[in-house]
Structures are given as C-alpha cells and as structure tokens.
C-alpha positions as CSV (number, residue, x, y, z in Angstrom):
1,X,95.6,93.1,68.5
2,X,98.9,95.2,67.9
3,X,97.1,97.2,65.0
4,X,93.8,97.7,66.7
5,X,96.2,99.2,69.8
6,X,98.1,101.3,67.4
7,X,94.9,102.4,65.7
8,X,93.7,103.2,69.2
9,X,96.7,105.4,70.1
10,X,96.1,107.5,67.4
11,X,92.5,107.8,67.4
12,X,91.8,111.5,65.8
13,X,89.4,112.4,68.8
14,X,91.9,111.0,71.2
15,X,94.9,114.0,69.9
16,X,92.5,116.7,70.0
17,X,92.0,117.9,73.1
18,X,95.7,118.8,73.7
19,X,96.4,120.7,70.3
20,X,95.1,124.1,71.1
21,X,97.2,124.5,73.8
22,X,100.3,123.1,72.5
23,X,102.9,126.5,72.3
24,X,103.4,128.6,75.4
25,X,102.6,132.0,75.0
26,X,103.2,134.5,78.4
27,X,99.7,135.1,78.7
28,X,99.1,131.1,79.3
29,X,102.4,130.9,81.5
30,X,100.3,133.3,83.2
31,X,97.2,131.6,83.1
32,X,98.8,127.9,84.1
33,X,99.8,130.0,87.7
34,X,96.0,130.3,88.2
35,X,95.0,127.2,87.6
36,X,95.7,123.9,85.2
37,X,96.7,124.6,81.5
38,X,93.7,122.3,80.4
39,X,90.0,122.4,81.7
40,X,89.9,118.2,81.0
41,X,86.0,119.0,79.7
42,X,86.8,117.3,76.3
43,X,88.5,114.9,77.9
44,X,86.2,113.8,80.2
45,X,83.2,113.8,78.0
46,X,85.6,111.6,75.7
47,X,86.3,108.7,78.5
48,X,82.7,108.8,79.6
49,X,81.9,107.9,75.8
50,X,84.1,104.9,75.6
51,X,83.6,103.8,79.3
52,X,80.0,104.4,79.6
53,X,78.6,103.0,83.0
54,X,81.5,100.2,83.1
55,X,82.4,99.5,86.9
56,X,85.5,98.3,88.4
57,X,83.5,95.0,89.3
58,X,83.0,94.3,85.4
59,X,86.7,94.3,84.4
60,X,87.5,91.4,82.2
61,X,90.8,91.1,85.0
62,X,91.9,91.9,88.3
63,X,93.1,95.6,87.9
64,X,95.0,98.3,90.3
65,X,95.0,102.0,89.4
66,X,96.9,104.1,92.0
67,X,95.4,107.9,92.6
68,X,96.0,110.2,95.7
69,X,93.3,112.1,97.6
70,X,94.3,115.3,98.1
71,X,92.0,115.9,100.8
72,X,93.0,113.0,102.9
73,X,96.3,113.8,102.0
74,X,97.0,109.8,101.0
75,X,96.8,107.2,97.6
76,X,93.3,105.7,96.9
77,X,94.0,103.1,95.1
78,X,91.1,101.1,92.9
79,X,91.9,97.5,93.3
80,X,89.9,94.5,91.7
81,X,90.8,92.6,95.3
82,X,90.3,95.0,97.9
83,X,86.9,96.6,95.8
84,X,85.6,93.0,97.2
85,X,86.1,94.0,101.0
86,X,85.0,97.7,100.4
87,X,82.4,98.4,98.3
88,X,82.9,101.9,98.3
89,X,85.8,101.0,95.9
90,X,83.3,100.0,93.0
91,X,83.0,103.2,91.1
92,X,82.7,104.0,87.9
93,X,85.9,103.2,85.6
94,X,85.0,106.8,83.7
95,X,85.6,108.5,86.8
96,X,88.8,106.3,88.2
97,X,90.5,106.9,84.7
98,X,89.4,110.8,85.1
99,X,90.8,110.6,88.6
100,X,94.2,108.7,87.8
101,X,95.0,110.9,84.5
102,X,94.6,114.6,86.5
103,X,98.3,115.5,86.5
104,X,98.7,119.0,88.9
105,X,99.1,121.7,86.5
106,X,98.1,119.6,83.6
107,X,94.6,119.0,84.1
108,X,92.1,119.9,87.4
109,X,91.7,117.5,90.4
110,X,88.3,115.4,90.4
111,X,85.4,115.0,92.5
112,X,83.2,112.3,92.9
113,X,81.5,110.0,95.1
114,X,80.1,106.2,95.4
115,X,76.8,105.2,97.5
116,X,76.6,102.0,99.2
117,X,72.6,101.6,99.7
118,X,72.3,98.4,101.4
119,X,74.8,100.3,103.9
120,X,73.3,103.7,103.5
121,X,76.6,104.7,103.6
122,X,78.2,107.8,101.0
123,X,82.4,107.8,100.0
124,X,83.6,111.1,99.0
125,X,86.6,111.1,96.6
126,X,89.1,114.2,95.8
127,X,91.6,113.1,93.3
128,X,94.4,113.5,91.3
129,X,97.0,111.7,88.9
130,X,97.9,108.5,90.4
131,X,101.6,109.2,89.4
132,X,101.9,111.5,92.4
133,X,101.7,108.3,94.6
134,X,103.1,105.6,92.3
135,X,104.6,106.7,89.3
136,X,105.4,103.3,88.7
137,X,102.8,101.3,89.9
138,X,104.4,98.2,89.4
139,X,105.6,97.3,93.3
140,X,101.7,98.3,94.0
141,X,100.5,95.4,91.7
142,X,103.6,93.0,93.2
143,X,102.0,94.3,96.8
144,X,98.4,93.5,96.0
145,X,98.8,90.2,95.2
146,X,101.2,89.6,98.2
147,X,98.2,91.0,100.2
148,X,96.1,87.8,98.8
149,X,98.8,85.5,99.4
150,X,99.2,86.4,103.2
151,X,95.3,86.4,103.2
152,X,95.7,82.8,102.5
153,X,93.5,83.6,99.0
154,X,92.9,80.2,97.3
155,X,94.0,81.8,94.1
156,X,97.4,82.0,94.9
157,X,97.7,78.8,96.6
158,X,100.0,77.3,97.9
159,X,102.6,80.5,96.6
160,X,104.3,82.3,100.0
161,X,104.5,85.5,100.3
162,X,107.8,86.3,99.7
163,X,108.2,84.3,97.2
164,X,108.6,86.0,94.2
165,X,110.4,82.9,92.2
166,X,106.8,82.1,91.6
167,X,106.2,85.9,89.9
168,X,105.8,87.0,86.3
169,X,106.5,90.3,86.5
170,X,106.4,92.8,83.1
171,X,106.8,96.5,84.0
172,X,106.4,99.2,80.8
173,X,107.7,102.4,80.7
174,X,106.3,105.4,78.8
175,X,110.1,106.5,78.3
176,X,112.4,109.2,79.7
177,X,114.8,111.8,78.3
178,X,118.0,111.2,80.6
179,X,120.1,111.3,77.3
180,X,119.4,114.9,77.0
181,X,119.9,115.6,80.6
182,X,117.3,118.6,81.1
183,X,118.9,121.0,83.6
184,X,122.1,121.7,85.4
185,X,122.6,122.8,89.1
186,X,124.0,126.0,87.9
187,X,120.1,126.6,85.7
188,X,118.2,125.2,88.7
189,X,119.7,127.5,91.4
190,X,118.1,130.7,89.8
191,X,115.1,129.3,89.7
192,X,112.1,130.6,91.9
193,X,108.7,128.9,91.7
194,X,108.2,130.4,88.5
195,X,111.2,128.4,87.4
196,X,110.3,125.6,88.9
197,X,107.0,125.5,87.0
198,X,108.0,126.4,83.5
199,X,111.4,126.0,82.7
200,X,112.0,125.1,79.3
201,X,108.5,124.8,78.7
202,X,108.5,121.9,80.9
203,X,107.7,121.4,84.5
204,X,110.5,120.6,86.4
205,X,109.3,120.2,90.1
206,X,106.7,117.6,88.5
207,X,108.9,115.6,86.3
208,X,111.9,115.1,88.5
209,X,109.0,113.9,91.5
210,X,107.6,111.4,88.7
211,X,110.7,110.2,87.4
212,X,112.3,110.0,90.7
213,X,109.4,107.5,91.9
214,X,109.6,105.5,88.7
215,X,113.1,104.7,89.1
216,X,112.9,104.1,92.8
217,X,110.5,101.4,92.3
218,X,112.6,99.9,89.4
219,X,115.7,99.8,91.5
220,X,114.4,97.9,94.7
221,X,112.6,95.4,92.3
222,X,115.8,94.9,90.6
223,X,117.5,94.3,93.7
224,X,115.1,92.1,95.2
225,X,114.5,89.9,92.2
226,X,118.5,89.8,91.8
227,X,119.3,88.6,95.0
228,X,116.5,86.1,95.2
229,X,118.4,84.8,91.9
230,X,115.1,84.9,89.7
231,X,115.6,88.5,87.8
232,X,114.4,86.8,84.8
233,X,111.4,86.9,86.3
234,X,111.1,90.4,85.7
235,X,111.0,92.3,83.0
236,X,111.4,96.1,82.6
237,X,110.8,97.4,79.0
238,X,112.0,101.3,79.1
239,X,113.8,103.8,76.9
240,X,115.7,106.5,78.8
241,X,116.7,107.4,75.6
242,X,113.9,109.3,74.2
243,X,113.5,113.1,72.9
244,X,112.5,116.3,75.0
245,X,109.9,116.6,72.3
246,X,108.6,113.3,72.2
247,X,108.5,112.4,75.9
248,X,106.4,115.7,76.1
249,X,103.4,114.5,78.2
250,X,100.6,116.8,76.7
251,X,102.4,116.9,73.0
252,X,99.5,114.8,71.5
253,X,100.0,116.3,67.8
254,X,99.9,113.5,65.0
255,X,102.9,113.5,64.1
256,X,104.0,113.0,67.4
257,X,102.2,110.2,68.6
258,X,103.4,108.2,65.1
259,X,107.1,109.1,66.5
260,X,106.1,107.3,70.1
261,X,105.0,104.3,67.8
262,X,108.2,104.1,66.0
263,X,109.7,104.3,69.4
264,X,107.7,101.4,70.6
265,X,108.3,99.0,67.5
266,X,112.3,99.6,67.9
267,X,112.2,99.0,71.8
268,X,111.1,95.4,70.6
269,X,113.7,95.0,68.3
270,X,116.3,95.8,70.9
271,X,117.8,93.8,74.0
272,X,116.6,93.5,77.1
273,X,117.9,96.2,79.7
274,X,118.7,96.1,83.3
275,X,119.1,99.0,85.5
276,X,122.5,98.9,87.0
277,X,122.4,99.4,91.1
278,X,125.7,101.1,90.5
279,X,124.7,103.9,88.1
280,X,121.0,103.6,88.1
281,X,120.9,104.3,84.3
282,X,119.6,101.1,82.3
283,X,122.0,98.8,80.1
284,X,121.6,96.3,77.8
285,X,121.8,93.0,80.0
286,X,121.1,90.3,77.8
287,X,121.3,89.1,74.2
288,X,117.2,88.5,74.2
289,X,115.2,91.0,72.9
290,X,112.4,92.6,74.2
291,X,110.3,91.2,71.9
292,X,111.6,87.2,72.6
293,X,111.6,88.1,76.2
294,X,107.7,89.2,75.9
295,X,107.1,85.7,73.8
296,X,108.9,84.1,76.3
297,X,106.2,85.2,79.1
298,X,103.6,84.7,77.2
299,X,104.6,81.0,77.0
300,X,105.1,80.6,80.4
301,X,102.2,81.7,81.1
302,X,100.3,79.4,78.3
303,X,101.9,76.8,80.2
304,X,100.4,77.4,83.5
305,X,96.9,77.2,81.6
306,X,97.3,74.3,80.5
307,X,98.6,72.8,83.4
308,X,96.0,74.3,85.3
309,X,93.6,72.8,82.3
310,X,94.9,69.1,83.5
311,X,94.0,70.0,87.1
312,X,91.0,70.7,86.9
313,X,88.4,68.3,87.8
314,X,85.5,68.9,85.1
315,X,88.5,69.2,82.8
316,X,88.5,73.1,82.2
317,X,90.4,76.4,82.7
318,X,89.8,77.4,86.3
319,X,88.2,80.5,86.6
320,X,91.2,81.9,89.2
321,X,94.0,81.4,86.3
322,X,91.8,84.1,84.6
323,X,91.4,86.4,87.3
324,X,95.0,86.1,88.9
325,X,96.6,87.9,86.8
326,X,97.0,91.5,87.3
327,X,96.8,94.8,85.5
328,X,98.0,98.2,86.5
329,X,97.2,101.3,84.9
C-alpha cells in the first residue's frame, strides 16, 4: 500500500498541471490581481477521470471534507453522517474534491448543484478550498462523531460525548516552514495589498490565515486530550521544519514532490512531537517514533475488531466497526 501511495503522489499527469506556471514573471503578478494564477481546467478534467460518477454515499468509509460557500458566507461540509439526514449532501465526489482543493488566488471558486427528485427540491453550491474554514479539519471529524454520540447513534454506543478516553485520534500535517520564519514586522508594515498577495513569491495574507487555523486546532486538542490525561490518544504527525521551497503549495515539479517523500519517510523515523501550550512550536515528547506510534494504533484498533468479532452474534465483523471510523480530507 505505501508504494502504490508513493507511486500515486508522483503520478506524471498529477505534476503537470502546475509546471507552466511555476516562476513569477510581472506580467502574471499582474494577471494573479485579476483573477486565480491557475484556470483548474486540467485539473478538473483530471479528478473527473479518476472519480468518475463516485458519490459520497459510495465511500468505502465515513468521510468529512470541509469547504466554505462563499455565497452563504459559511463551511459546507460533505459528511458521510449528516449526507444521511440531507440528501442534498450526496454529490458527486469529482465535484466535492474540485470544491475543497480551490484555494483563493490559486485556483477559481466552483459551482455546482445536487437534485433531490423524490423532493423536487434543487441545492445550489458556491465553493471554495475547505482550508478557509478548517485548515485542519481534524476537530471537525472529533465534532462529527460527537454529533452521533449525542444522537444516541448505535455505532458509538455506549461512548459519551465527552468522552474522548474512548478516541483514536491521528492528525497529519502537510508541513510548515516556521524554521525559516518568512517575514518580519519591519517587511510586513510596507506592505500594501500588493504585498500582502505576493511577497516573496508567496501569499502571505493566505498562508498565515491557513497556518494560523491549523495550529489553533492542534492546540485546543492538545489541551483537551492532556487534561483529560489520555494525550496518547492522539497523535499529531507534523514537520514545522520544512523548506520555503518544498512547502510551496503549487510547486508540483518532480523533483519536488520526491523531496516531500523523503520528508515523509524521515518523519517516521523520528519521535513523536507534542506542541508545547507554552511556545506553541512542536517538540519531541516521547521516545516512540512516529512510525511505532502509527503501529501502535493500528493495533489498537485490530483489537477492537476482534473484540467486536467475539460479540457478534452470527460470529462476524459488525458492519458499524467498518463504518465508524472516520476520514477527513
């Protein structure tokens, strides 16, 4: 499974539709105050290929994937559970995964609509990148499920609500450059909108709104699961430690995307991290690797299978253990 990921990643048609755009010139600094630096055509036709007419319904498990609706001025967020209650949620994954990747001056927002026709009823959707309302979407999966349990959902039974003892939670990062610190006050303070946009060939205003989520959500996590005594029952796998150039969001060049997979294989090798409440900045916490800490959840949670195996009456896996666990995108 690791090498059919990795193969994945650096799928030739998957680093092509960023390479034409990679170097700033003035007249696309220009252009990106117009409108998005990409059109997202190739990209689009690309998801539509692999996704084909797949719905949220048909997922193989419960999923969440956070957008916002720029219309309604509020997140729309896809959910496996609450698609069940509102049908209108059941749309095409091609167009969700369109919708969640449209960054604001990366790539245009997206339009598209469901039908209900037993209701006769039409949903309009105006989206963009689900980062703008949950970076880290990680206390949006710990929220759905809480939703179920308060629902009284005979999945989660007989877990309270609050009782996150009775959580596996892994959260994964796509990396940060902190080491590097970007920008100083003094920089920042000359900066017009302009600035603001294309500093350093970056986009400041956007990436200090991402990060600044991300690490918000880490930190109440952290302190909740701490002082609930049960913070090995998350796990946050991130490296603040990572390039300018290779945390690049649109830098999909080959060589590139190898360096993010080099990146990835030494984040297993090293020790598990914890964000300290003090400085916010992650440090190593713990003499177990990433990688042991991963193997560690994954028996845990082989565990539960089988236990859940011995439960059941006709002597096989119960179909909730397969759909209670939870993916966010």
């Amino acid at each position: 499974m690791e090498v059919e990921l990795e193969e994945s990643f650096l799928e030739p048609s998957l680093l092509s539709w960023s390479l034409n755009f990679r170097k700033w010139s003035l007249a696309k600094v220009l252009k990106s105050l117009e409108g998005p630096k990409y059109d997202g055509k190739y990209l689009h036709r690309l998801v539509r290929e692999k996704l084909g007419n797949t719905k949220l319904n048909q997922t193989l498990t419960n999923v969440v994937i956070p957008t916002f609706d720029i219309k309604l001025l509020q997140p729309t967020v896809f959910s496996s559970y609450e698609m069940k209650k509102n049908s209108s949620l059941d749309a095409l994954l091609s167009d969700i995964c369109i919708s969640t990747s449209a960054a604001p001056t990366y790539l245009p927002a997206y339009y598209f609509k469901t039908e209900d026709v037993a209701a006769g009823t039409v949903r309009e959707f105006n989206l963009v990148d689900g980062g703008v309302a949950a970076n880290n979407p990680t206390l949006l999966a710990v929220g759905e499920v809480t939703k179920e349990i308060i629902r009284q959902s005979p999945e989660f039974f007989p877990i309270k609500p609050m009782d996150y003892r009775r959580f596996l939670v892994i959260s994964l990062g796509t990396g940060a450059p902190k080491a590097e610190m970007k920008f100083t006050a003094d920089q920042a303070a000359q900066w017009g909108l302009f600035g603001w946009l294309t500093a350093g060939g970056s986009t400041p205003i956007i990436d200090a709104f991402y990060q600044a989520s991300s690490d918000m959500v880490d930190f109440n996590l952290s302190v909740v699961f701490q002082a609930l005594h049960c913070e090995d029952k998350y796990l946050r796998i991130q490296d603040d430690t990572l390039s300018n150039e290779v945390s690049t969001l649109d830098e999909a060049t080959e060589k590139n995307l190898e360096g993010l997979v080099k990146v990835g294989e030494a984040l297993l090798k090293k020790p598990v991290s914890k964000v300290n409440l003090e400085t916010g900045i992650f440090q190593t916490s713990d003499s177990q690797t990433n990688e042991e800490a991963l193997i560690r959840f994954a028996k845990l949670l082989s565990e539960e299978r089988r236990l859940r195996h011995a439960r059941s009456p006709h002597g096989k896996t119960t179909a909730s253990f397969k759909k209670n666990q939870l993916t966010i995108s």
